[in-house]
N, C-alpha and C positions, 0 to 999 in steps of 0.2 A: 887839407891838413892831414899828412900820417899820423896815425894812432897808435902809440905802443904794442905790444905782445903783453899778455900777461907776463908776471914776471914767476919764474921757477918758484920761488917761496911762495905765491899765492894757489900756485897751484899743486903744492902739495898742502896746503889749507884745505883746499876744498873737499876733500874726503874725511879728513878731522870735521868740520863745518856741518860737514851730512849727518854725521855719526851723533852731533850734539843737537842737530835740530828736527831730527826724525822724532825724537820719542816726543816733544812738544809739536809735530802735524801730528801724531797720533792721537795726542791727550785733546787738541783740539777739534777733531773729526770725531770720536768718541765719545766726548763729552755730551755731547746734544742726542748722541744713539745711545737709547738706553733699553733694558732688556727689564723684568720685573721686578725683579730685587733692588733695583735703583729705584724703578716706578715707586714702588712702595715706600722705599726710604722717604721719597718727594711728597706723598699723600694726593698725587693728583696724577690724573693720566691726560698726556696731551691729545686732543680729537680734533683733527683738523677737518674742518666742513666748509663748504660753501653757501650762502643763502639762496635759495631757491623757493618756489612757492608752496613744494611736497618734502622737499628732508628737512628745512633747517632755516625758518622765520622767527618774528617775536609777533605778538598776538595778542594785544591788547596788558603789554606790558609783560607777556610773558614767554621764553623761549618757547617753541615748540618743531615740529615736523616729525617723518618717519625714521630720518638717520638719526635726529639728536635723541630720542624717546627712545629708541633702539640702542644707541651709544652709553646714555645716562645709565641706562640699564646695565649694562654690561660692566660696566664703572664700580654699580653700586653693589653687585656681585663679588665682585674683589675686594669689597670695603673701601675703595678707594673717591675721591672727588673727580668731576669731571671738568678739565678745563678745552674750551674751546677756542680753535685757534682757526681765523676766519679766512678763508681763499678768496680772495677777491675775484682771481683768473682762473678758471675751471681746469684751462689746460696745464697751471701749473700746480696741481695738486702732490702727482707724483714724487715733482720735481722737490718741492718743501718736505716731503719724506723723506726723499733719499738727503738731500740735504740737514736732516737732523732736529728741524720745527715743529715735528710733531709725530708721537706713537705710533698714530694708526689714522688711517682716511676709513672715514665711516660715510660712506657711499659706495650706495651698489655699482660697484666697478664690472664690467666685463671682462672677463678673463681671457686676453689676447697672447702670444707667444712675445711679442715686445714685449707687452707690462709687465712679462713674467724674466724679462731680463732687468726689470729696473727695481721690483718689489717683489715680496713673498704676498701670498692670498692666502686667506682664511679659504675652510671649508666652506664649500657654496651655500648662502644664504637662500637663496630661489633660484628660478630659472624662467629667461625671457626668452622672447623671439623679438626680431625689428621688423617694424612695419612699416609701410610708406605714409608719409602724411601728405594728401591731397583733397581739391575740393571734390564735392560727388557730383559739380554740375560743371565741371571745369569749361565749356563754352568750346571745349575741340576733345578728340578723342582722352578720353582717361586711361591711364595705366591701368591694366589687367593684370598683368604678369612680368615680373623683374627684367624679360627680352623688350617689354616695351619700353624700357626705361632708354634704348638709344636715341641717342640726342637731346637728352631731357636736362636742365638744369636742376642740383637736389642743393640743398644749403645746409651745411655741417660745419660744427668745429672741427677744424683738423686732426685734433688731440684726441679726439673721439673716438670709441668703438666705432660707429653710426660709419666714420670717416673709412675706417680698416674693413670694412665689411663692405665698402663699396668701393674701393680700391680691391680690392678680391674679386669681385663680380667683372671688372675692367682685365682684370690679370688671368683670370681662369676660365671666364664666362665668351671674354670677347666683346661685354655690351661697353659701347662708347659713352658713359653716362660722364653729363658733366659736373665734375663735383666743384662747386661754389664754396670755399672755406670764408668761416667769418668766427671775428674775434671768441675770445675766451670768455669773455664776459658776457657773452649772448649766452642765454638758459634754452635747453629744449622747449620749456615752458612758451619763451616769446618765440623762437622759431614756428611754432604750431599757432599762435595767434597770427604770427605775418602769414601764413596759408591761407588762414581764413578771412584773414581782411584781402587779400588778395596782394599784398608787396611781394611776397616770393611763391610759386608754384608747387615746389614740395619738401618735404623734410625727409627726415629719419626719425621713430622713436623708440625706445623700448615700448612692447606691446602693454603693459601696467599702466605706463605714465601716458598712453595716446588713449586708454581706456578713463582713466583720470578724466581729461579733457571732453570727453565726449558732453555732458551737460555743457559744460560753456562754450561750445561750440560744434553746433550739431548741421553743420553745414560741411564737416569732413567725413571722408571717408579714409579708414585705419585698417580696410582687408586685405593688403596685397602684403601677400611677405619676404623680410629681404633678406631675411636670414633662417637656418635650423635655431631649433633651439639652445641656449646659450648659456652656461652658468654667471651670477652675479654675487660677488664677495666684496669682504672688505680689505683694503692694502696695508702691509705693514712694511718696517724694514728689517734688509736682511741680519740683522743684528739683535735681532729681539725672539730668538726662540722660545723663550718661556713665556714670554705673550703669549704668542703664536698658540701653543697648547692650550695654555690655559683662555684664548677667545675658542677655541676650538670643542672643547671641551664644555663649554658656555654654550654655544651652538648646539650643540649636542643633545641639552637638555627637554625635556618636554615641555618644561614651562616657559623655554623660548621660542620654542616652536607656534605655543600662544599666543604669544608675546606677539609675536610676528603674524599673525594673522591678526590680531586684533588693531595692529597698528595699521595692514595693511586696508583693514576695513574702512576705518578712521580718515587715511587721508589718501588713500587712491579710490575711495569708490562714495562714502556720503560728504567729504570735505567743500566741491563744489556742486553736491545737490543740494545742501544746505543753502549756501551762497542763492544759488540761483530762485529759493523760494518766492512766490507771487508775492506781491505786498501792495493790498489795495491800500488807496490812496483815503479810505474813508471809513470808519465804521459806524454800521446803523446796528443801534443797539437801542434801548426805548427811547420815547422823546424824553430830552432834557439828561441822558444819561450818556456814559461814555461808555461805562465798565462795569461789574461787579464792583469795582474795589473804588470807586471814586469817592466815598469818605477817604478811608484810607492813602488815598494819592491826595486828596486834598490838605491833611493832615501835615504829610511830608513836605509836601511842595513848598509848604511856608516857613519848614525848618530853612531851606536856601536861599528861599526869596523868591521862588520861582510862583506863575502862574500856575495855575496847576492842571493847564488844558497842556500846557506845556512838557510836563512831566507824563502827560498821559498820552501823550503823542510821540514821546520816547518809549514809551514802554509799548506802546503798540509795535512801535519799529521794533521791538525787541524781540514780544514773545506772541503776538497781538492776546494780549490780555490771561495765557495759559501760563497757571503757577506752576504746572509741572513740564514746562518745555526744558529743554536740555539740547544745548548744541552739539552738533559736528564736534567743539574742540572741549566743551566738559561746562560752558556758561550754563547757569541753573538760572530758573524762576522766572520768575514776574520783569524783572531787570537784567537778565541774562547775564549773574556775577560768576566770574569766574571765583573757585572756593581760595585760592588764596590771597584774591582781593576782598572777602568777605573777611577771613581769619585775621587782617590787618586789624578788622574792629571788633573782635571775639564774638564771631556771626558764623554757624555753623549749617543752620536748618534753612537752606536756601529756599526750600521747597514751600513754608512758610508765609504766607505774602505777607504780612507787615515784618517781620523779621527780614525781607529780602527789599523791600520797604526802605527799611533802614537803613541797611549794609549800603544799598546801592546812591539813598542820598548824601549818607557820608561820605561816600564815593566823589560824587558832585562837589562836596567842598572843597573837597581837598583840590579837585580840580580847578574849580574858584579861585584859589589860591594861587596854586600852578600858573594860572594867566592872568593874575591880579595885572601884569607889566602891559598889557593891553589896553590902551587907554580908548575906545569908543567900546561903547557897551554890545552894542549887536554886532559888533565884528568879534569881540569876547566870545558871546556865545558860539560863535560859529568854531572858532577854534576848541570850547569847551566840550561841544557834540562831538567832531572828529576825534578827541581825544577818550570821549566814552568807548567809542566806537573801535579803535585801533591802538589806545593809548600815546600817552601823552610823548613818550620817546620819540614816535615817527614825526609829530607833530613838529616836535622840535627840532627832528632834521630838516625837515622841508623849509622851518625858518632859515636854519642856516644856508640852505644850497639857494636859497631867494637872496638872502646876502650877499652868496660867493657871488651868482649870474646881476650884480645888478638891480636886485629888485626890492620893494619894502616889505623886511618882516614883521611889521606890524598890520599889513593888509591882508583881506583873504583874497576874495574873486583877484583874479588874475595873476595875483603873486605869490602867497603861500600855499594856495590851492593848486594851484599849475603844479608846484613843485613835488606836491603830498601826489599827483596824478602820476608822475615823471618816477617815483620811487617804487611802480614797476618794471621798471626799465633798469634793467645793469650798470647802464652809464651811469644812474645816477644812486642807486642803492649799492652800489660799488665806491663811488665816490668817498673820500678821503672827509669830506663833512658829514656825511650819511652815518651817523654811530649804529643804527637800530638794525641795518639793512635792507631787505627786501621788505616790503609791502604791498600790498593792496590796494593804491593809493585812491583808484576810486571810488571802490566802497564807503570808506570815510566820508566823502566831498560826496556824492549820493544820500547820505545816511543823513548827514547833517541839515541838506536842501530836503528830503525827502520829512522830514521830522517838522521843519517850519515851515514847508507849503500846508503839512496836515493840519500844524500850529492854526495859520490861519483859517482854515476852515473851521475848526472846532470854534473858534474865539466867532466866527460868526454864526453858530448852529447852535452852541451850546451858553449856556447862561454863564455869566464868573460867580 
């Protein structure tokens, strides 16, 4: 079938047509790039992050990591709120900036010659080197020096510095390294955990975040280096100059400088030495006794119904019995409350033990409540421990992705517990039912088992 010619009148349209609908793609492109005088007019600054185990989790109900503590900061400097806009796909962080979804990417970005044709960088926040991630006993020769990397498979995101810095080495160097690209939603984080379980042979990582790792897995070795050292900023768009100054400027100050060290202390160097602390299975403490404070815990215990070997076998998991413990993330006391779950119930003196006593069994109700829809009693409690433990948010995700896969969310062992395990993994803390994000899935499902084997021990050692 012939198809007509345009016809002479339409196509002197079409230059009238351009003229009329140019300055609406402008208004539309525009709109979502804003510079600070908009910012401000809006009261919020858009921070687009991604969940990961070091910048940008929740934590027992409460945001946290080094980019959003960093970000929030920076926010509240300008007077401004911080609204968080969450990346599911790591590699498409840039892409949602330049696209107009968000102010600024608040992650330590590398500052590559691509990136800097897609965004503008902040003044450098620190500076890294890359290092190789492998085991120290690999079972055939080990990489020494970046020439031995020929023939070697290394696993990266594509999108990644980690990726551009070993496609340099192939371009400039000569070494035939093969590079294994894998999705967006993989974290350096689990890259460096498949090392060391042995699924993949080696990674890429900034030398901070493979220093991170090192307590929780001390079967790698992180001394070969794949890069000089490297500056790390934060990405804006190119449309936002008076940000741009005024983050820079922010930077600049002394007391960010602080800031920045103190955060880096916080979650790249005591975050997983905390974690990793011993925890005996038993405390011998006089006969017939658990604790100093067992009036005290017994007193409580009955405010919720609980036993009260029970309550003290939480609390051991917590601080084993020290009113002045204080976590990695800022949990206080005897119950390890975090102060703005204490503030909930006009509970300040965490430090305290019957005041932290309190705070933390009202805690317990409220959780009670939270999983009143649980109908078997000791399947309740299991979901009410994990939910002390990591808050009740994660908890709830893991109900629902037990839904999506098929499974009962009303069970734990093998259904909602699988899932609260899985929600360190991207596929599933990325996931579309996942609200909370990334977690620690098994810590929770540890903490909880760990709490009612002790349970039962005390209930046979110690009197009710």
């Amino acid at each position: 079938m012939k198809t007509s010619a345009p016809s002479s009148t339409f196509k002197q349209l079409i230059p009238v047509l351009a003229v009329l609908l140019l300055p609406l793609a402008y208004l539309l492109f525009f709109r979502s790039h804003r510079d600070l005088e908009e910012i401000r007019e809006s009261g919020t600054v858009r921070v687009l992050l991604s969940y990961d185990p070091i910048n940008y989790f929740i934590y027992r109900g409460t945001p946290m990591g080094f980019s959003y503590e960093a970000a929030k900061s920076f926010c509240t400097s300008l007077g401004l709120q911080m609204e968080v806009v969450v990346v599911r796909d790591l590699n498409s962080q840039l892409d949602r900036l330049q696209a107009g979804e968000g102010d600024l990417v608040a992650h330590n970005l590398t500052i590559t010659p691509d990136r800097r044709t897609m965004v503008e960088f902040s003044d450098p926040i620190s500076y890294t080197r890359q290092v190789l991630i492998q085991k120290k006993n690999p079972g055939g020769k080990p990489v020494e020096s970046v020439g031995d990397l020929e023939g070697r498979q290394v696993h990266v995101r594509k999108e990644s510095a980690y990726y551009t810095e070993l496609m340099k080495l192939r371009r400039e160097e000569g070494i035939n390294v093969e590079i294994v690209t894998v999705p967006g939603e993989r974290t350096t984080s689990e890259l460096i955990r498949d090392v060391s379980k042995g699924a993949i042979t080696h990674t890429v990582a900034d030398r901070d975040i493979a220093t991170a790792h090192r307590t929780l897995f001390p079967d790698l070795d992180t001394t070969v280096p794949i890069s000089l050292s490297q500056p790390l900023a934060w990405g804006l768009g190119r449309h936002s100059p008076e940000l741009l100054h005024a983050l820079n400027r922010w930077l600049s100050e002394k007391s960010t400088a602080t800031l920045f060290a103190v955060l880096h202390l916080k979650y790249y160097e005591q975050q997983y030495t905390f974690r990793k602390r011993a925890i005996s299975i038993f405390y011998s403490g006089k006969q017939g006794e658990i604790s100093p404070y067992d009036r005290l815990i017994r007193r409580y215990a009955a405010t919720v119904g609980w036993d009260w070997r029970l309550l003290a076998s939480l609390i051991y998991e917590e601080s084993q019995f020290d009113p002045g413990a204080v976590s990695w993330a800022g949990a206080s006391g005897l119950m390890q409350l975090m102060p703005q779950t204490a503030g909930m119930y006009g509970i300040y003196n965490l430090f305290d033990p019957e005041a932290n006593l309190k705070a933390g069994t009202l805690y317990i109700r409220s959780l009670q409540k939270e999983w009143s829809d649980i109908p078997d009693q000791e399947t309740r409690m299991k979901f009410i421990l994990a939910s002390y433990n990591v808050g009740p948010g994660h908890v709830r995700d893991a109900q629902a992705l037990a839904k999506k896969f098929g499974k009962d969310p009303n069970r734990w062992e093998e259904n909602v517990e699988h899932y609260l395990r899985l929600k360190s993994k991207p596929l599933y803390y990325r996931d579309e039912a996942s609200k909370y994000g990334y977690c620690n899935g098994g810590m929770p499902v540890r903490y909880a088992q760990n709490i009612l084997s002790r349970y039962s021990l005390y209930s046979q050692a110690i009197p009710l």
